[in-house]
N, C-alpha and C positions, 0 to 999 in steps of 0.2 A: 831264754824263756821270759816272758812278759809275765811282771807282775803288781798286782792289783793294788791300788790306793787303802784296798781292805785291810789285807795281807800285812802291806807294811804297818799299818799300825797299829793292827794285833800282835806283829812282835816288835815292835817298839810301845805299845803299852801308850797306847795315844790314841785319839780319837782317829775317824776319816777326816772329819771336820780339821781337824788340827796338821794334817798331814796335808791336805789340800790350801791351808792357808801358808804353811810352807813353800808350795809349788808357786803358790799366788807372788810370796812375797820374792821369791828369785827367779821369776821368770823363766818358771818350765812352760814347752810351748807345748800347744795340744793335737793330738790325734786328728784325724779326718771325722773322728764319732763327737768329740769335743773334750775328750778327756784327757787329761795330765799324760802325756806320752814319759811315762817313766823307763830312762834306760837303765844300764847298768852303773852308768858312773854317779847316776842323780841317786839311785837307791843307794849308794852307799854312801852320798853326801848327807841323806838324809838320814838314815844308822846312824852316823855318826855327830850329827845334829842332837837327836835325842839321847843319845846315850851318855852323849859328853854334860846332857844336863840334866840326867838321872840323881837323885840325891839333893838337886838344887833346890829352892823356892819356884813356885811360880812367878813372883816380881822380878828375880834377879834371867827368869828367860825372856821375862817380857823387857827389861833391861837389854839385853843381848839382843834379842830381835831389832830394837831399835837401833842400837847401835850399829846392826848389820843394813837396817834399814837407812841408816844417815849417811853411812860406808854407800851405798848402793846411791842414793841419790847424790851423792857429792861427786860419784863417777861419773853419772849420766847428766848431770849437769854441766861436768866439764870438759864430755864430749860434746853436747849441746855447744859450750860456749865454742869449740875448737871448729865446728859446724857452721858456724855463725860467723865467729870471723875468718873461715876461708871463702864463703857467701859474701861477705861483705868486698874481701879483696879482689871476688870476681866481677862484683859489681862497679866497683873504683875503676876494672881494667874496660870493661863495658861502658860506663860512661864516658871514657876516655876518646876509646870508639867512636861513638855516639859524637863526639865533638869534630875528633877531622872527620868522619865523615861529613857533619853540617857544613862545616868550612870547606869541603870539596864541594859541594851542591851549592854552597854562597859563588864560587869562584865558576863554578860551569856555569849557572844562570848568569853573571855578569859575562861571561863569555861570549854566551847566547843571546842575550841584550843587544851585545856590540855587532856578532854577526847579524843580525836583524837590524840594523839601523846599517849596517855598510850595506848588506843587499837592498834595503828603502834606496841608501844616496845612488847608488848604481842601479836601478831602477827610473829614480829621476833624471840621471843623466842619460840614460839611454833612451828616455821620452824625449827629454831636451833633445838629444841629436837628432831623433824621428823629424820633430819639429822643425826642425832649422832646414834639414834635409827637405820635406815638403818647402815647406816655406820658400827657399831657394828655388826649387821646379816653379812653381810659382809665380815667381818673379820671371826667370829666366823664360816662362813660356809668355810672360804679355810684355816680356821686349824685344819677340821674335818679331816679325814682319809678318802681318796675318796673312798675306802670301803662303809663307812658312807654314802655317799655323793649319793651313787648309791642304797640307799635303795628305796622303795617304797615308793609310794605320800603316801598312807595312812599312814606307819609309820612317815612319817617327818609331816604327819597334825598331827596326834597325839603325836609323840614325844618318840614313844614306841618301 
């Protein structure tokens, strides 16, 4: 059975206020309404909260609170740090990454450079040959005998 922030600290003899700044200071999570979702194991953390400092001052709880409070951030702090530096060493492995991959990309593009300049030269030599190739018809047609020269298309297609 669920019970109320009231409840508990009409018998522990403490405000609402005071029972709420409890829930605040350790991080009880809240309800879907917004309120301190108190179960059973937290109500009895907090019994035994005030009860253990029934009889006490009120300096020597506010003492203790901090102390729970310093305890409390010296945890989350040093999960934080542990956060932090496994972020860090995933970042070290990522930049790592990051580097032969550029050096792959440096060595493709120089790859890509070279076949781009071998397909240019092989380009120019295969106009070179065109060229020559003409060239030589050329030649070889004006030191035929125009005789020759005035045969029929079909013998110069055939050659006969």
């Amino acid at each position: 059975m669920a019970v109320t922030i009231k409840e508990i600290a009409s018998e522990c003899g403490v405000s609402e206020q005071a029972v709420r700044a409890w829930c605040r200071r350790n991080h009880v999570a809240k309800d879907a309404k917004g309120s301190f979702a108190i179960s059973e194991t937290i109500k009895t953390a907090i019994y035994q909260h005030y009860r253990a400092i029934e009889g006490k001052e009120v300096s020597q709880h506010a003492k203790a609170s901090c102390e729970t409070c310093e305890n409390s951030e010296t945890v989350l702090i040093s999960m934080l740090q542990k956060e932090l530096d496994l972020k860090n060493k995933q970042l070290a492995v990522k930049d790592k990454q990051i580097e032969e991959l550029n050096a792959r990309l440096a060595e493709s593009s120089a790859a890509l450079v070279a076949a781009q300049q071998t397909a240019q030269a092989a380009q120019a030599l295969h106009a070179g040959t065109i060229q020559q190739q003409l060239a030589g018809e050329i030649e070889v047609d004006q030191q035929r005998p125009e005789a020759e020269q005035k045969r029929s298309w079909f013998k110069k297609l055939f050659r006969g």
